[in-house]
DRENKEVEX-302111 format. One record per residue (C-alpha): x, y, z. Coordinates in steps of 0.5 Angstrom, whole numbers, plus 500, padded with zeros to 3 digits. Example, Ala and Ser with C-alpha at 12.3 -4.5 7.8 and 13.67 -1.06 7.14 Angstrom:
% residues 2
525491516;527498514;
END
This chain:
% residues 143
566138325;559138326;554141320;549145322;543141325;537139321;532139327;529146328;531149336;526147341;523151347;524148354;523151361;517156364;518160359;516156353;510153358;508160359;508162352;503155351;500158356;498165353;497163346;491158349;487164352;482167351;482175350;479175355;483171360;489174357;487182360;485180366;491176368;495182365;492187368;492184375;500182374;500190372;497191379;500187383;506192380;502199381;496198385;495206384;494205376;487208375;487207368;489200368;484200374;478202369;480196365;480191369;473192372;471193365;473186363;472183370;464186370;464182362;465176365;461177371;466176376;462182379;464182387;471183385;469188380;466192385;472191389;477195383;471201382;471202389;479203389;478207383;472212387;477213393;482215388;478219385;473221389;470227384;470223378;462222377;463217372;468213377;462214382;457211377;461206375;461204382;454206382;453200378;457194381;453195388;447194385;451187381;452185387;445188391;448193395;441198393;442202399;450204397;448204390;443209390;447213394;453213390;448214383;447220387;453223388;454221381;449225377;451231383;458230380;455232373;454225370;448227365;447221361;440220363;437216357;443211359;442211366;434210364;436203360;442201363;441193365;447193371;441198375;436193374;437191382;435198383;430201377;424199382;426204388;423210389;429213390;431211384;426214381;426220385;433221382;431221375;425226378;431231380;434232374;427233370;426238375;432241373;433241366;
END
C-alpha cells in the first residue's frame, strides 16, 4: 500500500487559471469585472450599478460610465443624485447640452451640495457656460 505523498496537490484546469488570474489584479480591475459579472445576472442592481460607474469613472472609461449612470437615472428618475451623477458623465464625455439639462433637474430634484458643484472638476467641460452659472445663480437667489 502506498504511503501518504510528500508532493503537496497541484491545481489544475480553469479553475486554478482563474484564480492566478484574479490574484494578479489589481482592486481595481478585480471590481470592475466583478461587478460586470453581477450585472450580466441582474442588469437591474442599482447598488451594484452605482459602484460599477464609480470605478469605471476612476479608471476614466467615461463612456461607459455614462452608459451605467444612464441606466441608473432611468430606474430611478427621481433621485437628484443619480441625476447629478449623471449630470457629470455627460459633461466627461462632452454632451454640454444634456449635461446641463440634467444638473438642472438634479438641483430641481433637491441636490444642494452647491460648494461641491462649484468645484467638482468632472463639471469642468461645463463650468464656463452661462447656463451653468445661471444655475448657481438660482439657487443663490433661493437660499
Amino acid at each position: 500500500m502506498a504511503g501518504p505523498s510528500s508532493q503537496p496537490p497541484t491545481a489544475a484546469g480553469p479553475a486554478s487559471a482563474t484564480l492566478v488570474r484574479i490574484a494578479d489584479q489589481s482592486q481595481i480591475e478585480f471590481e470592475l469585472e466583478f461587478f460586470s459579472s453581477l450585472l450580466e445576472h441582474s442588469p437591474d442592481f442599482v447598488e451594484v450599478l452605482k459602484e460599477h460607474a464609480k470605478n469605471l469613472a476612476q479608471v476614466r472609461r467615461h463612456p461607459e460610465g455614462l452608459s451605467i449612470d444612464r441606466r441608473i437615472a432611468q430606474l430611478r428618475p427621481g433621485d437628484s443624485l443619480a441625476r447629478y451623477n449623471l449630470a457629470c458623465s455627460l459633461a466627461l464625455t462632452r454632451h454640454k447640452d444634456e449635461a446641463i439639462a440634467e444638473l438642472r433637474e438634479a438641483v430641481q430634484l433637491g441636490y444642494r451640495d452647491f460648494d461641491f458643484i462649484k468645484q467638482d472638476r468632472d463639471l469642468d467641460a461645463i463650468r464656463r457656460d452661462p447656463r451653468f452659472r445661471e444655475i448657481l445663480r438660482e439657487y443663490d437667489r433661493t437660499r
